[in-house]
N, CA and C atoms of all chains as a GROMACS GRO file, in nm:
protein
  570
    1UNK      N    1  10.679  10.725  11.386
    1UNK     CA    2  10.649  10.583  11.362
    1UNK      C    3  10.780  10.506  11.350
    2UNK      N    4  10.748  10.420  11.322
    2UNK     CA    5  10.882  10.280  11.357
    2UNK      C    6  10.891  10.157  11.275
    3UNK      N    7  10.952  10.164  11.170
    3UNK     CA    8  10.930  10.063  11.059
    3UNK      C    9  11.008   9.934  11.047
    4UNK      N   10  11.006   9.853  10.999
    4UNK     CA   11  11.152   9.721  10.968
    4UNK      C   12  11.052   9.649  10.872
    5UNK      N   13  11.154   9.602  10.786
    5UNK     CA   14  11.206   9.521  10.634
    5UNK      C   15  11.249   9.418  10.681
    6UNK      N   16  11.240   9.283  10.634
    6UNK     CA   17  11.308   9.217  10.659
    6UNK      C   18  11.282   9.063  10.563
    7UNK      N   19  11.356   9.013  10.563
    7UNK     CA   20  11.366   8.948  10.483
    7UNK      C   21  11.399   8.797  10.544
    8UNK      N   22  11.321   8.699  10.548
    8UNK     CA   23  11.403   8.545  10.595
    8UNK      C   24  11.386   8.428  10.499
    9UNK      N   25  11.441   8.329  10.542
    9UNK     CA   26  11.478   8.227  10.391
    9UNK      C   27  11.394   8.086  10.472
   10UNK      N   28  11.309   8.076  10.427
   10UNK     CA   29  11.215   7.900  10.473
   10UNK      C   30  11.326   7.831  10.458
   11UNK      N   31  11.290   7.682  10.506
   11UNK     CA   32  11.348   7.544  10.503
   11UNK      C   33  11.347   7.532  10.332
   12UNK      N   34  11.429   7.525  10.253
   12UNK     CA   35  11.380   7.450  10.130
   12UNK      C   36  11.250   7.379  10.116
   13UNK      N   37  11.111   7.392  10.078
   13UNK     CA   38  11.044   7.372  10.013
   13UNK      C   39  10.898   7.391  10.137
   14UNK      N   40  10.936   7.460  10.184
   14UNK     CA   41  10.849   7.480  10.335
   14UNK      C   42  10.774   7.616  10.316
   15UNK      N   43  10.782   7.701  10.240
   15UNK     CA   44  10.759   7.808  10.252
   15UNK      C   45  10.632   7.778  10.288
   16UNK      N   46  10.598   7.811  10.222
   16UNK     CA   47  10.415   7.785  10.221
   16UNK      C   48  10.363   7.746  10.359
   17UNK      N   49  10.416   7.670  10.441
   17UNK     CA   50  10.402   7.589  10.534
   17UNK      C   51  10.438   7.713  10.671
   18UNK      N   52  10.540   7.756  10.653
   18UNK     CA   53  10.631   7.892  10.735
   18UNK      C   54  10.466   8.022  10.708
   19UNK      N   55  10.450   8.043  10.579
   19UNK     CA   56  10.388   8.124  10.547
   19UNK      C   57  10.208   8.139  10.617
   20UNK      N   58  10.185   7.996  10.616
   20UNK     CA   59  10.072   7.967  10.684
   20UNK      C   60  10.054   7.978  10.883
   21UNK      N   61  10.192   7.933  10.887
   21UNK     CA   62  10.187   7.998  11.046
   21UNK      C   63  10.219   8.152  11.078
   22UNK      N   64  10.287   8.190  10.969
   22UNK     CA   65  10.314   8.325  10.953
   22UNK      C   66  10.187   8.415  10.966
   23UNK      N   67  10.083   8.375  10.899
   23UNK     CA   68   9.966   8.465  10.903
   23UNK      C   69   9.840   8.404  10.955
   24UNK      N   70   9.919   8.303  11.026
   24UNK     CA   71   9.778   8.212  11.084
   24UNK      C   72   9.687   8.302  11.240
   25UNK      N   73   9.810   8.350  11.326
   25UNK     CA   74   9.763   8.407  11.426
   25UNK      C   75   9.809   8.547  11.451
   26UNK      N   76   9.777   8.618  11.356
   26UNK     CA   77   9.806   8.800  11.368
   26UNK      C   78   9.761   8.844  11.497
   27UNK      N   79   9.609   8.865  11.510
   27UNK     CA   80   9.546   8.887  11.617
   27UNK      C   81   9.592   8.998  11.653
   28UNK      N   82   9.573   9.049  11.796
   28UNK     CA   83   9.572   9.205  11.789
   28UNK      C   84   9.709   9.224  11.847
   29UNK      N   85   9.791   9.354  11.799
   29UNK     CA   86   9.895   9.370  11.827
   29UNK      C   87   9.905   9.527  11.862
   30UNK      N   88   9.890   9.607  11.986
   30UNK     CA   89   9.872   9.742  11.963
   30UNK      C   90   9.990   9.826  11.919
   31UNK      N   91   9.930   9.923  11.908
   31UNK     CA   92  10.002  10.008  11.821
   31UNK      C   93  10.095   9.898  11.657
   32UNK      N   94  10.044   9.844  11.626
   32UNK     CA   95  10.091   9.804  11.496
   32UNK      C   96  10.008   9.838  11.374
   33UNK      N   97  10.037   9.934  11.286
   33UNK     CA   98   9.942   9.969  11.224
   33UNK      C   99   9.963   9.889  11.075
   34UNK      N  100  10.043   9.845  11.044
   34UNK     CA  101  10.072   9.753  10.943
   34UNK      C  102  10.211   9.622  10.967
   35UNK      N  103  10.166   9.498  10.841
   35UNK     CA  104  10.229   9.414  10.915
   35UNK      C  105  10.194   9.358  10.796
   36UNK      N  106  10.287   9.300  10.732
   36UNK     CA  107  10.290   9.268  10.589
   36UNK      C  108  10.354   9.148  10.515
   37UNK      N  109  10.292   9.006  10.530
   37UNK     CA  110  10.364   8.892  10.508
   37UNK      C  111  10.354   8.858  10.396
   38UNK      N  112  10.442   8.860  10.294
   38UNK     CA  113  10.488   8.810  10.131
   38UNK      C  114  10.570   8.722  10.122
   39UNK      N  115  10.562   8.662   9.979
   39UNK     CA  116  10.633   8.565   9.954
   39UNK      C  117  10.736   8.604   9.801
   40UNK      N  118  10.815   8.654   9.801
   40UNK     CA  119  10.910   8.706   9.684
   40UNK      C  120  10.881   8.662   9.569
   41UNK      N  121  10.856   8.696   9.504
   41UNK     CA  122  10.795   8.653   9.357
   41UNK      C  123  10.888   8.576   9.286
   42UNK      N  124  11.002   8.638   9.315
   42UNK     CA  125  11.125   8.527   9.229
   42UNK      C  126  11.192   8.394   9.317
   43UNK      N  127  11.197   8.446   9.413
   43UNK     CA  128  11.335   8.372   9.529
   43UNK      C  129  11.197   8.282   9.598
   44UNK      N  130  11.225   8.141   9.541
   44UNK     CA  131  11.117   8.035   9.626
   44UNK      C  132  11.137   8.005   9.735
   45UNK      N  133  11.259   8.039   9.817
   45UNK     CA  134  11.260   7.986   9.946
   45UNK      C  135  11.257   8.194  10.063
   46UNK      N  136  11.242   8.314  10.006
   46UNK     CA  137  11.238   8.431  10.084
   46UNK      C  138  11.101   8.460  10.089
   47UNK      N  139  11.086   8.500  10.189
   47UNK     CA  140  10.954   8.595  10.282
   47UNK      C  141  11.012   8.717  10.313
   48UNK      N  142  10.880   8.811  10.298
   48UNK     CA  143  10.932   8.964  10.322
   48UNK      C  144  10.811   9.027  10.423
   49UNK      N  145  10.864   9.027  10.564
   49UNK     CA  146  10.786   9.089  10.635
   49UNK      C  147  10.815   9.243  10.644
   50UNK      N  148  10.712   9.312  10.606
   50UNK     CA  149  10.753   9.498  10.638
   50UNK      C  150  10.633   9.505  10.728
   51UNK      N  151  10.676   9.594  10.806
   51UNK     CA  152  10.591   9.631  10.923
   51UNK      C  153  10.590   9.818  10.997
   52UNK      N  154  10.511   9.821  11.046
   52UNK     CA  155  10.488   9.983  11.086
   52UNK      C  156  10.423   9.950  11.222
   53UNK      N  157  10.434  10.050  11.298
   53UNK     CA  158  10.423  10.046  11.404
   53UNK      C  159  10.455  10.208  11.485
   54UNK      N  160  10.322  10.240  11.556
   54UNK     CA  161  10.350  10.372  11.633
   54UNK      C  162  10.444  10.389  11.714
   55UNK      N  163  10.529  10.300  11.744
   55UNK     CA  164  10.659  10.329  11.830
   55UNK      C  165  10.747  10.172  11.847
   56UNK      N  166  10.854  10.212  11.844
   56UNK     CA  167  10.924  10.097  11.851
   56UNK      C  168  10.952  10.020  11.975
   57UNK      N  169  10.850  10.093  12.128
   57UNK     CA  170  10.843  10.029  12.217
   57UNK      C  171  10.698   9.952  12.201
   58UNK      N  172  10.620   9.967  12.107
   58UNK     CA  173  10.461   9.922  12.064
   58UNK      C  174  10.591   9.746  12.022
   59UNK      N  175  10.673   9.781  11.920
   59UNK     CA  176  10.747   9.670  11.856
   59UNK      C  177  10.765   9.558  11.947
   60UNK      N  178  10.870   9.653  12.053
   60UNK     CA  179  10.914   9.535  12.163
   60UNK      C  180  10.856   9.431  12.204
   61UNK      N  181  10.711   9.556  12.254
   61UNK     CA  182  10.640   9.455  12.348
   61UNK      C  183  10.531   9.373  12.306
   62UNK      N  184  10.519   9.390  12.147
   62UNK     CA  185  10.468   9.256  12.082
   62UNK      C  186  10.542   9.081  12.088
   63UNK      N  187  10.669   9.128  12.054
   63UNK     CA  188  10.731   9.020  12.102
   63UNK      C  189  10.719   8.931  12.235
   64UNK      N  190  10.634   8.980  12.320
   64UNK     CA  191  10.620   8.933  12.420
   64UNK      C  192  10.477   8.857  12.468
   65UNK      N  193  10.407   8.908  12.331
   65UNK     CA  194  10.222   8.875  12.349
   65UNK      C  195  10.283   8.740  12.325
   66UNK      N  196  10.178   8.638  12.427
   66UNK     CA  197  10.138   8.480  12.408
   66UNK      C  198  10.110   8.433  12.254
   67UNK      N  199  10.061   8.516  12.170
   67UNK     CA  200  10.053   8.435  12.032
   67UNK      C  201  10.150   8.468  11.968
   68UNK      N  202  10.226   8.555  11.951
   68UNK     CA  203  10.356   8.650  11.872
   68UNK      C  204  10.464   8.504  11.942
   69UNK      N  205  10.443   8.496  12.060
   69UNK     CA  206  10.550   8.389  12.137
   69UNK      C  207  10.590   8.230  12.079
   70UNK      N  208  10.438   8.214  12.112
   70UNK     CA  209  10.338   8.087  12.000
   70UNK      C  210  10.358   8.099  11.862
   71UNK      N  211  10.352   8.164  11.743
   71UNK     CA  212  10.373   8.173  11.620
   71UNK      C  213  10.546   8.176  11.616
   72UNK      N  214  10.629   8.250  11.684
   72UNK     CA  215  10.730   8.227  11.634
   72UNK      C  216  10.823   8.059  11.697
   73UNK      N  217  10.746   8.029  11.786
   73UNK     CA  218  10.804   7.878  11.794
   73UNK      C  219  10.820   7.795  11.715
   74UNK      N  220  10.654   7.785  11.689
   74UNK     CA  221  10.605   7.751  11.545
   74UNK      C  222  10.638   7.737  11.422
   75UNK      N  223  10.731   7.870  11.434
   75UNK     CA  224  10.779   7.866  11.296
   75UNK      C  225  10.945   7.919  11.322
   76UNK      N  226  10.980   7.902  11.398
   76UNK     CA  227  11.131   7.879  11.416
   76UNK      C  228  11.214   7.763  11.331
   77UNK      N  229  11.160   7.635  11.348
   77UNK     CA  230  11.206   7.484  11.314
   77UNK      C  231  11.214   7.534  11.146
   78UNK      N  232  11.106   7.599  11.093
   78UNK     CA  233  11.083   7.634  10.900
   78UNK      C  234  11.176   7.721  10.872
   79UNK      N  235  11.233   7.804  10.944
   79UNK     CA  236  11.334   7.904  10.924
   79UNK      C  237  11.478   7.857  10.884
   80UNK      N  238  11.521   7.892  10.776
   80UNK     CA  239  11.671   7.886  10.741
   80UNK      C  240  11.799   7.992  10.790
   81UNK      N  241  11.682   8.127  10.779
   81UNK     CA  242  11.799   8.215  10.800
   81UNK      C  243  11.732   8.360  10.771
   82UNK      N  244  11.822   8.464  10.783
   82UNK     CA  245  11.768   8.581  10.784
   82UNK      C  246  11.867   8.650  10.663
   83UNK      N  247  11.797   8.732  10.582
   83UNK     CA  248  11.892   8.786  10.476
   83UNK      C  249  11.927   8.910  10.501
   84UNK      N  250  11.804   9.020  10.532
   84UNK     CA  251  11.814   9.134  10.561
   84UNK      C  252  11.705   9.214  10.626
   85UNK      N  253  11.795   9.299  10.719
   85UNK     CA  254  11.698   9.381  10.818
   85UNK      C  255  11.683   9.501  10.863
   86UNK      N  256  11.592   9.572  10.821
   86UNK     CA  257  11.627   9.701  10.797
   86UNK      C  258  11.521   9.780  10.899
   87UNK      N  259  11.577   9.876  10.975
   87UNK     CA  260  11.506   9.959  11.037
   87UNK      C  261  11.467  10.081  10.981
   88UNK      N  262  11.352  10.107  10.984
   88UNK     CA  263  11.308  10.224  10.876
   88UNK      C  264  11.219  10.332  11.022
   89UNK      N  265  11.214  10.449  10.953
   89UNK     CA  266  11.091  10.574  10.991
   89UNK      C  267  10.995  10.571  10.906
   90UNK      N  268  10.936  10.525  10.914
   90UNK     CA  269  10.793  10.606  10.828
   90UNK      C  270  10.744  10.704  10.812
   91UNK      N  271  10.737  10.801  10.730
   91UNK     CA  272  10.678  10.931  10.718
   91UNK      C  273  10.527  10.951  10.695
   92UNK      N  274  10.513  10.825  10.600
   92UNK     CA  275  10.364  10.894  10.564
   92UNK      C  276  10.321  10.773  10.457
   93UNK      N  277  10.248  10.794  10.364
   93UNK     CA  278  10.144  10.741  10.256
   93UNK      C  279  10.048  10.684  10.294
   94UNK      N  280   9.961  10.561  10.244
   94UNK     CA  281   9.894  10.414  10.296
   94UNK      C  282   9.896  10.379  10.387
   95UNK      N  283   9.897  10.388  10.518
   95UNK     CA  284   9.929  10.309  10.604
   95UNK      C  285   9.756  10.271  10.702
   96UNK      N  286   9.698   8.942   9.608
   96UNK     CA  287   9.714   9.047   9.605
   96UNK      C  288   9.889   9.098   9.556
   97UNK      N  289   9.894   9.195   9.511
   97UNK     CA  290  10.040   9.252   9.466
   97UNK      C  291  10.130   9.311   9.553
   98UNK      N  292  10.281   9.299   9.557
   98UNK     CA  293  10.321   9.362   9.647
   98UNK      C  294  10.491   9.433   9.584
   99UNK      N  295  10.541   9.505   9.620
   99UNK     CA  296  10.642   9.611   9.576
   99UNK      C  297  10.746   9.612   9.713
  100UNK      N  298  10.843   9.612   9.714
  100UNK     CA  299  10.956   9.672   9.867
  100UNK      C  300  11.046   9.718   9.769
  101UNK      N  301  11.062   9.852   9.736
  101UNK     CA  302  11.141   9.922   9.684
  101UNK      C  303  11.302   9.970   9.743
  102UNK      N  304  11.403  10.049   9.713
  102UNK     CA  305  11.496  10.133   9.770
  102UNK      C  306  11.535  10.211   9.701
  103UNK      N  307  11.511  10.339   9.725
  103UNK     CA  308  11.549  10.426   9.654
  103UNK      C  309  11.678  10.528   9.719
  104UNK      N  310  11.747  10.622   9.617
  104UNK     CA  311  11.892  10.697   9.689
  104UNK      C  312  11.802  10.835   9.710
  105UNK      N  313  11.844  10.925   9.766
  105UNK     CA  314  11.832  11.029   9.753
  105UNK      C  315  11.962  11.103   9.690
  106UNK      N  316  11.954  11.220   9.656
  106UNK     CA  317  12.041  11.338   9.570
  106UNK      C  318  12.148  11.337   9.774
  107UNK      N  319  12.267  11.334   9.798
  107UNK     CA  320  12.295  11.379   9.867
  107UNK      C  321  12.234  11.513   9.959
  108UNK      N  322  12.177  11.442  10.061
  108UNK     CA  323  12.155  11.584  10.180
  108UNK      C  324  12.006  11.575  10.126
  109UNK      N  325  11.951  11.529  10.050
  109UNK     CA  326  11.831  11.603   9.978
  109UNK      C  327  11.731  11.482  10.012
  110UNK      N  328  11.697  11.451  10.161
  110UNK     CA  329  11.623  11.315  10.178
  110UNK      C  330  11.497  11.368  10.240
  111UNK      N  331  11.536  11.434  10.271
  111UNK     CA  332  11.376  11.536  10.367
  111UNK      C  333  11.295  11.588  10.230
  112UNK      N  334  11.372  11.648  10.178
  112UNK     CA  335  11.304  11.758  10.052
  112UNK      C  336  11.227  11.612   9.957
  113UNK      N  337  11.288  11.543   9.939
  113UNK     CA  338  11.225  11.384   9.830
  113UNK      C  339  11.120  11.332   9.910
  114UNK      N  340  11.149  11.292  10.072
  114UNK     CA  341  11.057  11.226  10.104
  114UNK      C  342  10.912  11.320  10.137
  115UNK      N  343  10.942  11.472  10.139
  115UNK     CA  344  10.796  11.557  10.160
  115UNK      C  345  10.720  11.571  10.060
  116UNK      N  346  10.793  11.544   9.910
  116UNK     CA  347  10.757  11.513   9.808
  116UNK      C  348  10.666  11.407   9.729
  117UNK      N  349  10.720  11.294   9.818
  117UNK     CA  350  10.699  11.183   9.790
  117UNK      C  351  10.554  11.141   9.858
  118UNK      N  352  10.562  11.223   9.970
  118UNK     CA  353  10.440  11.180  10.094
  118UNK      C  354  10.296  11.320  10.044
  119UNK      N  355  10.339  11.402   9.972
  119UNK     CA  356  10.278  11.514   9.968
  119UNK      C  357  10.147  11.480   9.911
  120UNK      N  358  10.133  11.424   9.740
  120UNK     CA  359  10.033  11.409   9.725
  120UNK      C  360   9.952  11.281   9.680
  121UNK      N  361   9.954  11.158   9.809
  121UNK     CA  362   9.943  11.053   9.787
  121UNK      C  363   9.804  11.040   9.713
  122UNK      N  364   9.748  11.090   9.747
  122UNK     CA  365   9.576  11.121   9.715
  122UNK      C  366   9.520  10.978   9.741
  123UNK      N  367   9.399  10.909   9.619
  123UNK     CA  368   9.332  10.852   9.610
  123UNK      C  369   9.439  10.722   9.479
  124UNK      N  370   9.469  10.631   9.499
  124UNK     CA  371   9.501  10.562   9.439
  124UNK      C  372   9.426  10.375   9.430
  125UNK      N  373   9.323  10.409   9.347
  125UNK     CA  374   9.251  10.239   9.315
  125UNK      C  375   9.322  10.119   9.370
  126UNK      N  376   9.307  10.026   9.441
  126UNK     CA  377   9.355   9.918   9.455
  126UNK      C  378   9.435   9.918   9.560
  127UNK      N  379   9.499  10.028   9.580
  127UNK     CA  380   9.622  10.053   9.692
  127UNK      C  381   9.578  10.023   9.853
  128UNK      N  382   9.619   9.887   9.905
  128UNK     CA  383   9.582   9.894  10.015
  128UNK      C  384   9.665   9.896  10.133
  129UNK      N  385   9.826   9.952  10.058
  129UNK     CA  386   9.917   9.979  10.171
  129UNK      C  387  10.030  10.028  10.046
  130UNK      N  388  10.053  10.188  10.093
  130UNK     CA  389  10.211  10.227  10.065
  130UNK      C  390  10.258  10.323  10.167
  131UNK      N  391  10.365  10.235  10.214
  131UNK     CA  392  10.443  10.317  10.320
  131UNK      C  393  10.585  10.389  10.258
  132UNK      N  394  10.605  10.488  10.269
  132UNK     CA  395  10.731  10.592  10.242
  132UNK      C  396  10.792  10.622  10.401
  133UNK      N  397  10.945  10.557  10.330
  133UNK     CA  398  11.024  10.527  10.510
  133UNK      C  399  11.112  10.588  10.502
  134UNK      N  400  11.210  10.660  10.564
  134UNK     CA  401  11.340  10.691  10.559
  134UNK      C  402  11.417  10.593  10.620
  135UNK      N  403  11.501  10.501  10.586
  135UNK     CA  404  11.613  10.394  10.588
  135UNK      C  405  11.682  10.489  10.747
  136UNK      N  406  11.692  10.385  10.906
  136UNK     CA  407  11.718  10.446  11.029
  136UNK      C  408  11.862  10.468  11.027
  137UNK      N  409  11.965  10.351  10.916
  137UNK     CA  410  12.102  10.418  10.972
  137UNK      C  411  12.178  10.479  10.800
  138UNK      N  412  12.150  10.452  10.676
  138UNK     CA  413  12.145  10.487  10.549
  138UNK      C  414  12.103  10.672  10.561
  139UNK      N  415  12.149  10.754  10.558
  139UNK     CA  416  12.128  10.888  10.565
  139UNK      C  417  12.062  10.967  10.417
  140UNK      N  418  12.088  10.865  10.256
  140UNK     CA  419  12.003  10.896  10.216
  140UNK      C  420  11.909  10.772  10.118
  141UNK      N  421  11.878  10.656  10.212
  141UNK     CA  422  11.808  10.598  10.157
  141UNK      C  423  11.661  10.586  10.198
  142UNK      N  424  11.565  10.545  10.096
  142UNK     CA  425  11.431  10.587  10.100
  142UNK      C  426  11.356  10.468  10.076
  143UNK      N  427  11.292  10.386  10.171
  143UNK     CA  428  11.210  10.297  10.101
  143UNK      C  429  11.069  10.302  10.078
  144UNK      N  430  11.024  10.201   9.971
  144UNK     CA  431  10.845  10.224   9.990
  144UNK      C  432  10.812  10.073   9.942
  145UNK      N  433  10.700  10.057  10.050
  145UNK     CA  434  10.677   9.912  10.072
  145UNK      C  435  10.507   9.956   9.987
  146UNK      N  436  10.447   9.846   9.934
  146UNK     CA  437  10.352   9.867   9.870
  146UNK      C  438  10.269   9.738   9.897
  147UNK      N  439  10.077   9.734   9.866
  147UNK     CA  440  10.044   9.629   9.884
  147UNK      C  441   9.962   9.674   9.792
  148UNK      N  442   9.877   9.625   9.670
  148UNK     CA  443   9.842   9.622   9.543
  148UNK      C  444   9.709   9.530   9.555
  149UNK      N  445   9.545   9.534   9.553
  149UNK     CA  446   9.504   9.397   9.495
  149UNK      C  447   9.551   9.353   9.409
  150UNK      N  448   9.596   9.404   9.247
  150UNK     CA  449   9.633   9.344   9.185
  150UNK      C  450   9.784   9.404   9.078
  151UNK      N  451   9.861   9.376   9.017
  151UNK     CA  452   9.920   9.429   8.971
  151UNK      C  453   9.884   9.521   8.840
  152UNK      N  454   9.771   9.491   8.818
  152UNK     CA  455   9.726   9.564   8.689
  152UNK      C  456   9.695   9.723   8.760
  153UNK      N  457   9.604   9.710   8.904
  153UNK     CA  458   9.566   9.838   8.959
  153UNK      C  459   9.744   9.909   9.023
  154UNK      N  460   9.817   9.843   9.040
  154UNK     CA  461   9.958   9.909   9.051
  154UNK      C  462  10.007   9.970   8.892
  155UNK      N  463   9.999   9.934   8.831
  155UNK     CA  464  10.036   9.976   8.684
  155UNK      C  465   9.973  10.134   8.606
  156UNK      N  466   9.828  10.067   8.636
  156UNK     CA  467   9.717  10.192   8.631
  156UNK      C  468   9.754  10.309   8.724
  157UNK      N  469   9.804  10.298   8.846
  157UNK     CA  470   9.829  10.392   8.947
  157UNK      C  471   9.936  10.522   8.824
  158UNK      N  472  10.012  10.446   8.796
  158UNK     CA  473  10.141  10.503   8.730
  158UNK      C  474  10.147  10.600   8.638
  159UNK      N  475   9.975  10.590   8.588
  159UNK     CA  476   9.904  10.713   8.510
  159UNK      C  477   9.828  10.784   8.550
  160UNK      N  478   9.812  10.818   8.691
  160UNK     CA  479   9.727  10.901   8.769
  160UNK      C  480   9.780  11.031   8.774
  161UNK      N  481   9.710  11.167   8.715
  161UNK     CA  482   9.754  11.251   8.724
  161UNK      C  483   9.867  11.303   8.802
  162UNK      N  484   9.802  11.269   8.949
  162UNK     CA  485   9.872  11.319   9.054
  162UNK      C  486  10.039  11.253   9.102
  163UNK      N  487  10.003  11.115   9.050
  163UNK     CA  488  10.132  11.037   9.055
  163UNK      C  489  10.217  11.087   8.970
  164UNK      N  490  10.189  11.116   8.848
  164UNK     CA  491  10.276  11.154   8.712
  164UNK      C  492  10.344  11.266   8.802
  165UNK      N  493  10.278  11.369   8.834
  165UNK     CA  494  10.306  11.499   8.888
  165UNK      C  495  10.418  11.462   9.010
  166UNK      N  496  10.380  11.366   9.073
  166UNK     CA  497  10.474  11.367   9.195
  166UNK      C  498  10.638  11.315   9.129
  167UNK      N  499  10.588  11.229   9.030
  167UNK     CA  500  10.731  11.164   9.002
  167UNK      C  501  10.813  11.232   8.916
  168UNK      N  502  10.740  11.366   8.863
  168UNK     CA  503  10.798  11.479   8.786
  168UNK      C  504  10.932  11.556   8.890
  169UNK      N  505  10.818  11.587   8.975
  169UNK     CA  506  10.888  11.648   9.093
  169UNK      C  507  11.024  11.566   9.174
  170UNK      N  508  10.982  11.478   9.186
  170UNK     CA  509  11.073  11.371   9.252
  170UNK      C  510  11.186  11.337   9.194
  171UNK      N  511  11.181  11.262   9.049
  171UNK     CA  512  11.310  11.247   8.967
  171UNK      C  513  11.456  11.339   9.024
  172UNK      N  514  11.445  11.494   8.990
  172UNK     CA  515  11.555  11.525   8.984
  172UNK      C  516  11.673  11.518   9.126
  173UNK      N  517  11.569  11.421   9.233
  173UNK     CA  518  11.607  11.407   9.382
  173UNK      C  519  11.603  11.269   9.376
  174UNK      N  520  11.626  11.182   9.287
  174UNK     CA  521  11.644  11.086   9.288
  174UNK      C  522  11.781  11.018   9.223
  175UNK      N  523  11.860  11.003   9.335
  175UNK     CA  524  12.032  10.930   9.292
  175UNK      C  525  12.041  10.801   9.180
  176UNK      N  526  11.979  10.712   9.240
  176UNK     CA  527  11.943  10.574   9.192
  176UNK      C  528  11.836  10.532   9.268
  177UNK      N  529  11.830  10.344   9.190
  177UNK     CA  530  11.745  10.278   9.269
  177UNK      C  531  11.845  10.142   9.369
  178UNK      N  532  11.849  10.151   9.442
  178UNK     CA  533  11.929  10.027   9.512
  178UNK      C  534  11.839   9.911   9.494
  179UNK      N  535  11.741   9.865   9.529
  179UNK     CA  536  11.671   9.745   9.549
  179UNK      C  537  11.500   9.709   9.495
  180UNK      N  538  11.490   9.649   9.431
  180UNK     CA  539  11.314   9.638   9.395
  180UNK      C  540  11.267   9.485   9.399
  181UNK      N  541  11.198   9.448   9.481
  181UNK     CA  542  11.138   9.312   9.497
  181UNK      C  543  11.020   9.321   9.453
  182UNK      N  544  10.978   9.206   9.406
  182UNK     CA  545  10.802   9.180   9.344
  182UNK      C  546  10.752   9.093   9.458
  183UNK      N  547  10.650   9.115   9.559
  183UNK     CA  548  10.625   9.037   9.641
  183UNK      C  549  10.478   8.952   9.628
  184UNK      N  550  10.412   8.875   9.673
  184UNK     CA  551  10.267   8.804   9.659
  184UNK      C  552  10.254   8.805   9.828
  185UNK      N  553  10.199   8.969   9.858
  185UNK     CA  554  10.131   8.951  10.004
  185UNK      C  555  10.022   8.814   9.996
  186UNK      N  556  10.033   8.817  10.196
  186UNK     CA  557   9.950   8.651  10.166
  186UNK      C  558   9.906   8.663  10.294
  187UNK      N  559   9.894   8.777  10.378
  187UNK     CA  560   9.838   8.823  10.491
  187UNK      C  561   9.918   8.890  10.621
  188UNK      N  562   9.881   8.931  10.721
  188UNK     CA  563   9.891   9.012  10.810
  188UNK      C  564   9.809   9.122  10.848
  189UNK      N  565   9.848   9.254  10.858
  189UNK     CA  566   9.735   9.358  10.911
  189UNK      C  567   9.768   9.424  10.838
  190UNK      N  568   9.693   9.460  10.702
  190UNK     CA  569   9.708   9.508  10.570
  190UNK      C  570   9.596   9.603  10.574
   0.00000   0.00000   0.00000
């Protein structure tokens, strides 16, 4: 499996707004078996997407679906910045 | 719903032996509707676990589950430190 962490910073006072296009059009993404949009409990302007996925060519070629394309336009303009990004393996638990 | 993105060290060299540990006896845990156990892709012994909670009270409760107690018995002495712990408020995706 094929994991990433990541972490990005809204527009000052946008979150919510970022967050709503964030999970507005999931829709089907294959091989993605989790996909996980939060809002940091402390830090008012970070989002924490963690995600899983059966292969990190399943990853790629989400980036390329018409709504994945569409949502991140969308929410490009709400974006400040990226904090951290982490590529992970997944072994196992919940998923 | 509740959410967790942990980082944990491993004991030098000792990241396979923690994470088979860690993944071994996830069992049945109330509320839990996502924990992933990752091995960190360029970190050689870092370990993350992303979590999704209905609520934080059923994450808390988890922490006294036989089987959990047991795992984290086991686990401790393969555990270096903790690098990172975020409190997150999942708010959707493919959970």
């Amino acid at each position: 499996m094929f994991g990433l962490i990541g972490c990005m910073r809204a527009a000052e006072g946008r979150r919510d707004e970022l967050l709503a296009i964030l999970s507005a059009q999931i829709g089907e993404m294959p091989g993605c078996k989790s996909y996980v949009i939060a809002a940091d409990a402390r830090d008012a302007d970070a989002i924490w997407i963690t995600e899983v996925w059966d292969s990190e060519a399943d990853h790629k070629a989400s980036l390329a679906l018409p709504h994945v394309q569409a949502t991140i336009a969308m929410a490009r303009p709400l974006i400040a910045g990226f904090d951290s990004h982490v590529i992970t393996r997944p072994v196992g638990g919940v998923i």
